[in-house]
Structures are given as structure tokens and as C-alpha cells.
Backbone as CSV, one residue per row, in Angstrom:
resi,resn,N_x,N_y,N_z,CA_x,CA_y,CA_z,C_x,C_y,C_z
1,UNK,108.339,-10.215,46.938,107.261,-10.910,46.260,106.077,-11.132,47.202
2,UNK,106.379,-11.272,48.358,104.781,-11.844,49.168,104.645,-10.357,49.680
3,UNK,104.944,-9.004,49.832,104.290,-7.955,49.340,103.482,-8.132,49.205
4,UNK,103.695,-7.878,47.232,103.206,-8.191,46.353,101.818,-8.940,46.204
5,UNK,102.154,-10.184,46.152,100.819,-11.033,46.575,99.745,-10.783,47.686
6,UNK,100.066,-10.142,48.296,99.396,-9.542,49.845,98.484,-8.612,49.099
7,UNK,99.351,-8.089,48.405,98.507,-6.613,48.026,97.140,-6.995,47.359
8,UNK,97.728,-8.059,46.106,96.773,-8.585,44.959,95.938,-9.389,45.819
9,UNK,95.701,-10.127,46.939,94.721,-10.483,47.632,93.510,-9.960,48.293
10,UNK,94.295,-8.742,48.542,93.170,-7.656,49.631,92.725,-6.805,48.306
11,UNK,93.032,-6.592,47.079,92.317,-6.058,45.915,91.278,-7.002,45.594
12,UNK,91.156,-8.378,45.368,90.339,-9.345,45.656,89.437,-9.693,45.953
13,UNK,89.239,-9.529,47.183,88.411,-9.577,48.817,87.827,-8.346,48.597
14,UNK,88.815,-7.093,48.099,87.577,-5.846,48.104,86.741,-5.933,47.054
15,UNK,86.877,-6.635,45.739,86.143,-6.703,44.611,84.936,-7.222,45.092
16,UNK,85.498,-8.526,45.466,84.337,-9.377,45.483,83.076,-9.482,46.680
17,UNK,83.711,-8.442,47.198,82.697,-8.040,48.642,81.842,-6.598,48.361
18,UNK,82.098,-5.908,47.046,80.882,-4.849,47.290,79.551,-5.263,46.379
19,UNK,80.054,-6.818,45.397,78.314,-6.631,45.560,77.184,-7.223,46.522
20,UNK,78.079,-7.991,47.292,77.338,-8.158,48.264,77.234,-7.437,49.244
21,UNK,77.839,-5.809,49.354,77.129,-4.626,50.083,76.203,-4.337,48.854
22,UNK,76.334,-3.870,47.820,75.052,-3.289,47.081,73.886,-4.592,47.626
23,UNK,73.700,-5.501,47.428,72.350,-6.067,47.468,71.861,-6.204,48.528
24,UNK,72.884,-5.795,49.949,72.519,-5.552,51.456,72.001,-3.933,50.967
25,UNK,72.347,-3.077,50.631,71.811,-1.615,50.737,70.513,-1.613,49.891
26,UNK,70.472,-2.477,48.735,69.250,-2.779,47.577,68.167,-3.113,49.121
27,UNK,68.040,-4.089,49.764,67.601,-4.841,50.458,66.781,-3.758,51.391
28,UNK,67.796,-3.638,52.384,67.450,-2.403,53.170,66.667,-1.053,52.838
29,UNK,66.822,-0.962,51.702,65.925,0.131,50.838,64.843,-0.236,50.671
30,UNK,64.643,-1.747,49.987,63.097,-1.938,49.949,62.331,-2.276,51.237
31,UNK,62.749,-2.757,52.275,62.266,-3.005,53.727,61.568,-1.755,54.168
32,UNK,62.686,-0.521,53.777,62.481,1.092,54.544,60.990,1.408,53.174
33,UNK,61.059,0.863,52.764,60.189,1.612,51.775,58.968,0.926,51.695
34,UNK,58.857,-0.079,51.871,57.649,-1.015,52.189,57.133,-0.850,53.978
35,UNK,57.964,-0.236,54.623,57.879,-0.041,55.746,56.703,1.652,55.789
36,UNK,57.406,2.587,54.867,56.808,3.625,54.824,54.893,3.489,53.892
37,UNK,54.646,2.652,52.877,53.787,2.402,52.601,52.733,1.703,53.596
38,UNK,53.206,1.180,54.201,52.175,-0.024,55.635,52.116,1.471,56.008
39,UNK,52.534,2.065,56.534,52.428,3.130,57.312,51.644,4.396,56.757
40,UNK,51.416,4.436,55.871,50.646,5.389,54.777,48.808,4.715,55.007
41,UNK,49.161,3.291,54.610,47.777,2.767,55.008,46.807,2.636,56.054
42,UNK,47.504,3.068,57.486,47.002,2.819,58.527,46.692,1.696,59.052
43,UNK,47.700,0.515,58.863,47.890,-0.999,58.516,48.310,-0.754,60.648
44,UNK,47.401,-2.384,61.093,48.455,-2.500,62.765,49.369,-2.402,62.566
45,UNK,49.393,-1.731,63.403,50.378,-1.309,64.191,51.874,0.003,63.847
46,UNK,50.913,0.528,63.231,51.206,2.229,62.539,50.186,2.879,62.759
47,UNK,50.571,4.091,63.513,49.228,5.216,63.681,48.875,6.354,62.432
48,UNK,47.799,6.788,62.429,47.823,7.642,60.999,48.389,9.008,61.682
49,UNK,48.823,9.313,60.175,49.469,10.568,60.436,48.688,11.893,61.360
50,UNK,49.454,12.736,62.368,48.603,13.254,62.648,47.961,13.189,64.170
51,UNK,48.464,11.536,64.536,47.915,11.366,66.005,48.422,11.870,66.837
52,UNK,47.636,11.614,67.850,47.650,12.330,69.172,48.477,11.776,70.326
53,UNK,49.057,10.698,69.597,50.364,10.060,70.748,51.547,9.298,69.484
54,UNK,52.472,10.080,69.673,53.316,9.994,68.982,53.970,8.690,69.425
55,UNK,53.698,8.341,70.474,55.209,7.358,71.151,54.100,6.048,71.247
56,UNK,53.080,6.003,70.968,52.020,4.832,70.977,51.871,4.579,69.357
57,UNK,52.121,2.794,69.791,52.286,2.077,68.163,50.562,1.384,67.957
58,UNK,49.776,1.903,68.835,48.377,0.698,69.120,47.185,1.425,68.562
59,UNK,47.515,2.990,68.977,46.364,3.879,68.665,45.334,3.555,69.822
60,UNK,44.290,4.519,69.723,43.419,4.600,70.923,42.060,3.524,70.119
61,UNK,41.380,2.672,71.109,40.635,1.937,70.868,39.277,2.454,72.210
62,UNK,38.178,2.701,70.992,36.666,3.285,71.570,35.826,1.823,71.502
63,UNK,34.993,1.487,72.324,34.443,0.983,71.875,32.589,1.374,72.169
64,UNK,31.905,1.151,71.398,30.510,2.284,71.125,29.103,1.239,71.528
65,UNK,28.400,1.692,71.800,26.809,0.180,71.887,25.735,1.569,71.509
66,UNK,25.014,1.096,70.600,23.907,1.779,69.520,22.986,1.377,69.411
67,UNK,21.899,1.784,69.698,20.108,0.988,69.833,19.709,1.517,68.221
68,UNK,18.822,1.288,68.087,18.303,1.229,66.144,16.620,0.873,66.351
69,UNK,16.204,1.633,65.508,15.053,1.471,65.435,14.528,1.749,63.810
70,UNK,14.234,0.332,63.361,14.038,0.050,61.760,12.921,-0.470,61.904
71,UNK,12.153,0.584,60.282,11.105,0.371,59.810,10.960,-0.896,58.513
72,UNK,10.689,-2.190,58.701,11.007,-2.731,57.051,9.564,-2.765,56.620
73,UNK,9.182,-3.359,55.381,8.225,-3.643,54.467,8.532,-4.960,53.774
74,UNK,7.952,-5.825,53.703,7.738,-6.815,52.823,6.968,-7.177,52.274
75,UNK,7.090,-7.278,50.824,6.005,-7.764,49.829,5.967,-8.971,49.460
76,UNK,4.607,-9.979,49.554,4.132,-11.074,49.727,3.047,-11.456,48.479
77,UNK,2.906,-12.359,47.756,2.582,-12.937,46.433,1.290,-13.832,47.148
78,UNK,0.186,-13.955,47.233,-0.389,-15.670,47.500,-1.556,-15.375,46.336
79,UNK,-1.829,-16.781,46.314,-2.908,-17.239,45.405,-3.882,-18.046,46.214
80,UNK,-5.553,-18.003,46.183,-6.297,-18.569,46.486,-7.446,-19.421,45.526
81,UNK,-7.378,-20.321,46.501,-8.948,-21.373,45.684,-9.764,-21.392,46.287
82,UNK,-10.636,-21.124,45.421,-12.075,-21.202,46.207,-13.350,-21.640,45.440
83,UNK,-13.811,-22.797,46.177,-15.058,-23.604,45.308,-16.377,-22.777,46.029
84,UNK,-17.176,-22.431,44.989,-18.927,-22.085,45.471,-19.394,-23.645,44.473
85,UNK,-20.701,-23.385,46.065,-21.914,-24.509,45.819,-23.106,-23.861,45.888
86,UNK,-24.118,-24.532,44.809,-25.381,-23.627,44.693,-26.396,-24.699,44.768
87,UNK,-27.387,-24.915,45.268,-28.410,-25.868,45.092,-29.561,-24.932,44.458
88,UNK,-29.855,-25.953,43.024,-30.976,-25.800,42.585,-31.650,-26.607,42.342
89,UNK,-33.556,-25.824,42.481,-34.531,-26.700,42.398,-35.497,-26.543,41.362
90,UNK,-35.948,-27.627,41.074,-37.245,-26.563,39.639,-38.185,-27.661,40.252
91,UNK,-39.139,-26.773,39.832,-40.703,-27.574,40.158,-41.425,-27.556,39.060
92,UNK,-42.365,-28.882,38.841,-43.428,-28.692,37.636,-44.454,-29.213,38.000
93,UNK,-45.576,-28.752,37.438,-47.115,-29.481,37.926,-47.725,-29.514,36.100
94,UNK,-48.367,-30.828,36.358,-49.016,-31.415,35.059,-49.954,-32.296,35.471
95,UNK,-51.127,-32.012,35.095,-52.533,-32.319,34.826,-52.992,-33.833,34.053
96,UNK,-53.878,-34.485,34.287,-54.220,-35.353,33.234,-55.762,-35.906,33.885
97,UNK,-56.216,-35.814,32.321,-57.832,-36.298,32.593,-58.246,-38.066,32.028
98,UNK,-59.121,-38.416,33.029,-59.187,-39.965,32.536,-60.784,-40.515,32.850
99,UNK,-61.264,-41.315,31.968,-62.888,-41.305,32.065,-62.950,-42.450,32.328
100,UNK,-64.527,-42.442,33.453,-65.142,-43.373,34.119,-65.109,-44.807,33.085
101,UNK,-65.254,-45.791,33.511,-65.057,-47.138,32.693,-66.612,-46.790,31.731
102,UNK,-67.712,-46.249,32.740,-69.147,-46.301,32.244,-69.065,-45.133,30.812
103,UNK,-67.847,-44.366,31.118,-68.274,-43.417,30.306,-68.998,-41.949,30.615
104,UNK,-69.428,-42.282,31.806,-70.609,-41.252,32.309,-69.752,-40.115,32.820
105,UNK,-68.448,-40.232,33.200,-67.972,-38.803,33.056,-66.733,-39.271,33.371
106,UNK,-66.130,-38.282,33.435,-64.248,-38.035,33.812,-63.636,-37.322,34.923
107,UNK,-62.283,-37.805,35.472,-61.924,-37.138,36.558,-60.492,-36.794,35.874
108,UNK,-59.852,-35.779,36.510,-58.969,-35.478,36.548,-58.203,-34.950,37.350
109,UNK,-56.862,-34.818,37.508,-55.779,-35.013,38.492,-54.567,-34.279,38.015
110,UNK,-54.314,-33.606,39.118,-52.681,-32.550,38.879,-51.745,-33.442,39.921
111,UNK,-50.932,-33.105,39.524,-49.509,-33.557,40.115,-48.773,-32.671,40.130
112,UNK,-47.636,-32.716,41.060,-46.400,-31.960,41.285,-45.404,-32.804,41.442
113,UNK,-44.200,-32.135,41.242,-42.433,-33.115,41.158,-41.569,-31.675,40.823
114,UNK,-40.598,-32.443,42.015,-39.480,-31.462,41.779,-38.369,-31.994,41.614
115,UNK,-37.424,-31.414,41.141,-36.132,-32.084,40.951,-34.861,-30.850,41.479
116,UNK,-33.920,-31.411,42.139,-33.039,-30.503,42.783,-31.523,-31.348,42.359
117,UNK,-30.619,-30.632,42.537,-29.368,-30.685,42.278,-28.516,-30.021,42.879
118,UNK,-27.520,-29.746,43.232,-26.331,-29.220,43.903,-25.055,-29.017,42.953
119,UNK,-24.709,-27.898,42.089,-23.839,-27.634,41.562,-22.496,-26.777,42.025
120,UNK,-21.538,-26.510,41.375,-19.850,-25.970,42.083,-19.405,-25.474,41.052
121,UNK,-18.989,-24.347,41.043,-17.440,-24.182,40.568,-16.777,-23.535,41.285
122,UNK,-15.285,-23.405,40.527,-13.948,-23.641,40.930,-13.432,-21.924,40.429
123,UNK,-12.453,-21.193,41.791,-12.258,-19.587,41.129,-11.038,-19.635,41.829
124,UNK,-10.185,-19.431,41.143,-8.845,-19.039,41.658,-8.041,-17.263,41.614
125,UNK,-7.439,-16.907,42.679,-7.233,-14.857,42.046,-5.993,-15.402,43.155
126,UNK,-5.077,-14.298,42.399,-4.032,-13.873,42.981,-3.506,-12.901,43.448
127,UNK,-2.949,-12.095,44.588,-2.866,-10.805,45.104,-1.956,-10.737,45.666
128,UNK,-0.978,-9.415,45.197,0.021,-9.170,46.349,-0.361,-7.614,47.412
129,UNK,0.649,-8.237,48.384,0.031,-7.178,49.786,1.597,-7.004,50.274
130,UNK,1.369,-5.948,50.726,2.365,-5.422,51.473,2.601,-5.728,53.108
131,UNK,3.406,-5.858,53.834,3.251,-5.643,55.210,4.054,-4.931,55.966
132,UNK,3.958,-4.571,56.897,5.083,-3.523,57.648,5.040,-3.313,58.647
133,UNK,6.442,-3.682,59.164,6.923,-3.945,60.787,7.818,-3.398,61.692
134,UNK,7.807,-2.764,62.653,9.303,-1.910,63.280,9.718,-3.257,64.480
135,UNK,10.502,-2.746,64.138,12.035,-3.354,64.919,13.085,-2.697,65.675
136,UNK,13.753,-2.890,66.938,14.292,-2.287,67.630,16.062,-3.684,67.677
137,UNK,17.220,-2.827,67.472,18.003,-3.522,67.931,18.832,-3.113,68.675
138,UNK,19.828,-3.331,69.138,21.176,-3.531,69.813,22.130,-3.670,69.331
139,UNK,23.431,-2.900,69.284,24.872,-3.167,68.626,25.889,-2.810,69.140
140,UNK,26.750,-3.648,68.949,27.894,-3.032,69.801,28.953,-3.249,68.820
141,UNK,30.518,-2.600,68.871,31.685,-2.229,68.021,32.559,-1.776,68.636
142,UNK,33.805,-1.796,68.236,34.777,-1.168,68.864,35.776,-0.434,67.381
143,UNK,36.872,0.183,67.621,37.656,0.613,66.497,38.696,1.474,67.174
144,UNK,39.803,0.964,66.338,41.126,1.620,66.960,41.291,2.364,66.060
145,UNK,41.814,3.858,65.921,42.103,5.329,65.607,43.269,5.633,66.153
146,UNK,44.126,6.569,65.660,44.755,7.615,66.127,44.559,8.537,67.210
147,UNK,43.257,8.618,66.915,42.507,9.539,68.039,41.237,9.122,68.651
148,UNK,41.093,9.833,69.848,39.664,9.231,70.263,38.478,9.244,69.612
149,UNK,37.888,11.020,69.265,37.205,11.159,68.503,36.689,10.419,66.965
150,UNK,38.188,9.957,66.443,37.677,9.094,65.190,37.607,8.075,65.395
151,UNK,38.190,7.309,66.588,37.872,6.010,66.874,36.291,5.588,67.487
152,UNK,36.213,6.697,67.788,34.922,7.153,68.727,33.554,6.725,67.135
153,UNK,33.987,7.607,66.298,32.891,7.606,64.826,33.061,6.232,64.538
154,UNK,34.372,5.424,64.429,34.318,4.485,63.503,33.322,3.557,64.518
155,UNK,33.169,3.062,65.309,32.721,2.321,66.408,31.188,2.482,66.875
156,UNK,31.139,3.843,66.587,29.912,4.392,66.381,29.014,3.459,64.789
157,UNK,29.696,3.913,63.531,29.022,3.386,62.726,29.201,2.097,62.492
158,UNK,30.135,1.317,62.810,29.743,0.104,63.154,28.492,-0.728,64.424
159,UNK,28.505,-0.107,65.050,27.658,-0.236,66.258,26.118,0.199,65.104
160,UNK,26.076,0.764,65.019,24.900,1.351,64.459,24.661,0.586,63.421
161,UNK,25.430,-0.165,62.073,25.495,-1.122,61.388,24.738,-2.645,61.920
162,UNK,25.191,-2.452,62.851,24.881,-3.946,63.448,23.268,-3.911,64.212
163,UNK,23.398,-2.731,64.508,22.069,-2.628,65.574,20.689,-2.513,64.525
164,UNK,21.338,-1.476,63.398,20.077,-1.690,62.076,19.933,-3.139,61.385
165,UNK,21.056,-4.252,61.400,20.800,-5.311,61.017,19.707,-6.141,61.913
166,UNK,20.264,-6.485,63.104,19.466,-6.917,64.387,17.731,-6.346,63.918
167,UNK,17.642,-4.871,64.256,16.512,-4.843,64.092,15.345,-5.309,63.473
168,UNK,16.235,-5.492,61.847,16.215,-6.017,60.347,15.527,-7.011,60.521
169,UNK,16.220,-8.033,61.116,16.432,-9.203,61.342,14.889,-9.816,62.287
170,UNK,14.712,-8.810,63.436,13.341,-9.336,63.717,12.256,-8.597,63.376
171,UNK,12.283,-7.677,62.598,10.751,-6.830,62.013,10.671,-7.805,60.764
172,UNK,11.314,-8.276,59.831,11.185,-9.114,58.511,10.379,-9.953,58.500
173,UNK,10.370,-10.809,59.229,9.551,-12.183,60.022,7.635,-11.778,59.771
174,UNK,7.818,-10.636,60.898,6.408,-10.039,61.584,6.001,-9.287,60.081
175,UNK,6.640,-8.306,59.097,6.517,-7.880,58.375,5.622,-8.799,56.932
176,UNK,6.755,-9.755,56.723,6.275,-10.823,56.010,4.856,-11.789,56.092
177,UNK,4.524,-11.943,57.747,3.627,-12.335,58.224,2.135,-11.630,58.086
178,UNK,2.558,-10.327,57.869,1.359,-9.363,57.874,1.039,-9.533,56.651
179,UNK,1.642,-8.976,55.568,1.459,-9.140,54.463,1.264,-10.603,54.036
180,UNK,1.207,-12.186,54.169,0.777,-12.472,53.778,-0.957,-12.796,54.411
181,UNK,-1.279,-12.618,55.640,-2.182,-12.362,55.800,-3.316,-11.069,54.770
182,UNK,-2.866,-10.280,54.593,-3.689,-9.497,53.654,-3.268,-9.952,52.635
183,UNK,-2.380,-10.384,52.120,-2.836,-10.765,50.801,-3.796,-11.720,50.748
184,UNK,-3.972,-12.790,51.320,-4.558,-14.097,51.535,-6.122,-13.552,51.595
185,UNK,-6.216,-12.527,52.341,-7.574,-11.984,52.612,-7.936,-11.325,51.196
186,UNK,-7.220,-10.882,50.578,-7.797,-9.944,49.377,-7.722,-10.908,48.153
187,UNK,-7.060,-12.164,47.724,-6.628,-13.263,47.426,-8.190,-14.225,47.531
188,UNK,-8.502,-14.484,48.680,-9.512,-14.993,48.806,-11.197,-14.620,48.789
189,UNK,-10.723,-12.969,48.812,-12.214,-12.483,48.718,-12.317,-11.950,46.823
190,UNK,-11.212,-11.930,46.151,-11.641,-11.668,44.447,-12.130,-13.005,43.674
191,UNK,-11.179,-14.446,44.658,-11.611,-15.885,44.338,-12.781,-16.241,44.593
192,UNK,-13.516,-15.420,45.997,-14.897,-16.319,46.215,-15.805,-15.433,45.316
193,UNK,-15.797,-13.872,44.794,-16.227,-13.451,44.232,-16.948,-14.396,42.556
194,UNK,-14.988,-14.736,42.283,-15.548,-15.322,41.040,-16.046,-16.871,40.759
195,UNK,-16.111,-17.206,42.017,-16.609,-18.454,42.223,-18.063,-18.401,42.380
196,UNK,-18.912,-17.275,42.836,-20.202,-17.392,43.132,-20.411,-16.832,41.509
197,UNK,-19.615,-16.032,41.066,-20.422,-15.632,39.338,-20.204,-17.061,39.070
198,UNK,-19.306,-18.217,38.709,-19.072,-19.018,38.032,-20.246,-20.470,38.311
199,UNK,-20.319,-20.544,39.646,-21.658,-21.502,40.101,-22.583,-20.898,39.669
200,UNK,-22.609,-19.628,39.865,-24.318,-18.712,39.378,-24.686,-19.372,37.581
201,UNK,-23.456,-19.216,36.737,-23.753,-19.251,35.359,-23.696,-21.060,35.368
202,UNK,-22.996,-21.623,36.025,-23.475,-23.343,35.755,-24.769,-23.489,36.325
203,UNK,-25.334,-22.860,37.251,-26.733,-23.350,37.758,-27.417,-22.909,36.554
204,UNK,-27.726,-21.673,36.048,-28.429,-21.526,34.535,-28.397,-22.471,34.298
205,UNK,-27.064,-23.173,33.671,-27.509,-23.926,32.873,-28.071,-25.269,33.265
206,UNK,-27.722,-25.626,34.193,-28.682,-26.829,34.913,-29.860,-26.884,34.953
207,UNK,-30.987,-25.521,34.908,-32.229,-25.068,34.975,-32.902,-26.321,34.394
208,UNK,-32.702,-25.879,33.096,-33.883,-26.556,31.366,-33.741,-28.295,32.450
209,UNK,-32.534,-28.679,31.943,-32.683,-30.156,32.085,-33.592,-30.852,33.454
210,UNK,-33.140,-29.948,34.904,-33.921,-30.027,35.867,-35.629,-30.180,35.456
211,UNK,-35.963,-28.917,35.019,-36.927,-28.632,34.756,-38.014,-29.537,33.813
212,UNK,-37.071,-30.448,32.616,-37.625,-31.021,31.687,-37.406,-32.406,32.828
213,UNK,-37.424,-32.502,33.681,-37.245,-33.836,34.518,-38.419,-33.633,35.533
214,UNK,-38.490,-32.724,35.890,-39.557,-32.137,37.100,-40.844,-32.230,35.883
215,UNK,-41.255,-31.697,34.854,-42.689,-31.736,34.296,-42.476,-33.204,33.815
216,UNK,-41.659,-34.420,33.488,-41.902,-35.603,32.914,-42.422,-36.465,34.044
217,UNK,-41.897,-36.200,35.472,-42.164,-36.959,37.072,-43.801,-36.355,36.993
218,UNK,-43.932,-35.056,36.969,-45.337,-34.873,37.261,-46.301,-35.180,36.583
219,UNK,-45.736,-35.023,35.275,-47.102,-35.554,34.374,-47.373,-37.079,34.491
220,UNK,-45.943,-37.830,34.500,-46.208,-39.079,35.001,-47.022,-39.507,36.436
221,UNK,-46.860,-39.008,37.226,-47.855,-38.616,38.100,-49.213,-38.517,38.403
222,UNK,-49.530,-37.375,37.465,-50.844,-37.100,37.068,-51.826,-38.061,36.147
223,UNK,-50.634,-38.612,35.542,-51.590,-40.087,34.359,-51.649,-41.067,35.377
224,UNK,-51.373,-41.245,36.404,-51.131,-42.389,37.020,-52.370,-42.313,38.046
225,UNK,-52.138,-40.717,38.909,-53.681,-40.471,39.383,-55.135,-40.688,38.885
226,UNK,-54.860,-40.340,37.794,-56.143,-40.328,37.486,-56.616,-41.759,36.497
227,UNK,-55.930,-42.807,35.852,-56.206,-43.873,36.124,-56.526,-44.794,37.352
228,UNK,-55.904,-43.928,37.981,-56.391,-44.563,39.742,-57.850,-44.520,40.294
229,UNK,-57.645,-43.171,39.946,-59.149,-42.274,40.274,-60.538,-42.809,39.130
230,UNK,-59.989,-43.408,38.433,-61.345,-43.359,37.348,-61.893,-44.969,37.214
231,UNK,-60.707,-45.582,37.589,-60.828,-47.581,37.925,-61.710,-47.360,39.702
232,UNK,-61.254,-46.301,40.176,-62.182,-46.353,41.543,-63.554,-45.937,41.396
233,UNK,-63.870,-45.117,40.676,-65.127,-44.811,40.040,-65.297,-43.589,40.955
């Protein structure tokens, strides 16, 4: 009997122990196989297929320095104000006759009066301008490859990446600066333009009223002379 039982024990123990080899071999399969994908990607510390040192897990590391020389442009928006002032003057002369107290004759008297004013308007224009600036930079990169040569490119266009940014980076400034200077200039010369038409057409109209103020001073004037002149005899 304990045979027996011996036997039915170690049938047992073998049952119940292969699925826990299958899910050790399940296991191990996906490790090896997730192992071969990292390695497909060119993920650290796997070399790509193909390299030039089989027994190296690091790959060859270049590292590159790249000068750059960038052209930018920037376009710049401004708006200008600009007030014109115009001074105008009108002149009038008016006459008046006034008789001796005796009667025996009359004098008469001209006058002059002017009247002046100082008028404005207001012209606003807007202009965009371009500006454009070169720039020089500096870059540096490194990149690990399989091989020298491609580690050599990748390091390269990174280097060169960085050195066109840099450059970027200080022509933008100077670029921007230019352009808003010309705009400002072309901005301010269509504004003063329409500021001298716009004072030009308010002085017109200021004329009449000036004018009807300048002959009312003079004629007043002139009546005043020559009551002067005719009480003096």
C-alpha cells in the first residue's frame, strides 16, 4: 500500500507543477520578444542592425559644432499721427467820408485791419514695412550611431539645427527694428501729407469769417478817422 500512495503523490506534484512551467515559458517568451522589438527600434542600449562593432552595446558617439548663417525678414504694422498748423491772415481796407462842421467841405479817411488765426488738423495713415537682417550662429550636438559616419550626420544636423536657431534668434530683434523704422517713416510721411490737405481745406474755410471781421475793424476805423479829422477842421 505505501507503494501505492508514493506513486499517487509524485503523479500529483507532476500535475500540479506544469502549469507553473507553462507560465514560466509564456513569460520568458514575451521578455525574448519584447527584447527583440527594443532592438528593432534602435532604443539604448541596442545597436542598429548592421554595425560596425558587434561586441559594443553603446554605439559610437560623434559629436559635431556648425556655424549658420541666416537671413530673416520681419514684417512690422505702425500707424502715425500727425497734426498740421496753418496761420491765416485776411486784410481789409475801408474808406469813410465826413464833413467839416461849417459845411465848407469834407475829409476823408481809409483804414486798414487785419485779422489772423491759426488753424490744425488731425491725419492719421498706416503702413507696413518689411525689414531684413543676417545673423550668424554657433551649434553644437552630439549623437550616438552604430557607426561613425551616421553618427557623424545625425550630430551634424542637429548642430546645424541649433546654430540656424541661434542665428534666428539674434537677426529677429535687428530685423524687426528695421522695419519698424520704415514703416514709421512711410507711416508718417502719407499722415503729414494728409494733414497739410486737411488744414489747407479748414483754412478755406476760415477765410469769409476772417475776412468779414477784417473789413468791419476797418471800416470801423475809417468812421472813426474821419470824425476825428473833420471835428479838427
Amino acid at each position: 500500500m505505501a507503494p501505492d500512495r508514493h506513486s499517487r503523490l509524485a503523479r500529483r506534484l507532476r500535475a500540479a507543477g506544469r502549469p507553473s512551467i507553462g507560465l514560466a515559458l509564456t513569460a520568458l517568451g514575451t521578455i525574448l520578444a519584447l527584447a527583440v522589438v527594443l532592438a528593432d527600434r534602435g532604443l539604448p542600449g541596442f545597436l542598429d542592425p548592421g554595425g560596425a562593432d558587434p561586441g559594443s552595446r553603446s554605439g559610437v558617439e560623434v559629436c559635431v559644432s556648425e556655424r549658420a548663417r541666416l537671413t530673416v525678414r520681419r514684417n512690422v504694422r505702425f500707424t502715425a499721427n500727425v497734426t498740421a498748423r496753418k496761420p491765416v491772415l485776411e486784410t481789409a481796407t475801408a474808406s469813410a467820408t465826413e464833413a467839416l462842421p461849417d459845411g465848407s467841405a469834407s475829409v476823408m479817411v481809409t483804414a486798414t485791419a487785419s485779422r489772423s488765426a491759426t488753424v490744425s488738423a488731425r491725419s492719421s495713415a498706416t503702413s507696413i514695412a518689411t525689414g531684413e537682417a543676417v545673423g550668424t550662429g554657433r551649434g553644437r550636438a552630439c549623437a550616438i550611431a552604430s557607426s561613425r559616419p551616421a553618427a557623424r550626420g545625425r550630430a551634424r544636423a542637429g548642430a546645424v539645427e541649433r546654430a540656424r536657431r541661434r542665428a534666428g534668434e539674434r537677426a529677429g530683434p535687428n530685423a524687426r527694428a528695421r522695419a519698424k523704422v520704415a514703416a514709421r517713416r512711410r507711416a508718417t510721411a502719407q499722415a503729414r501729407i494728409g494733414a497739410r490737405t486737411r488744414v489747407a481745406g479748414v483754412a478755406d474755410q476760415r477765410r469769409p469769417a476772417l475776412r468779414a471781421e477784417a473789413q468791419q475793424e476797418a471800416q470801423r476805423r475809417a468812421d472813426a478817422g474821419a470824425r476825428r479829422e473833420a471835428a479838427e477842421g
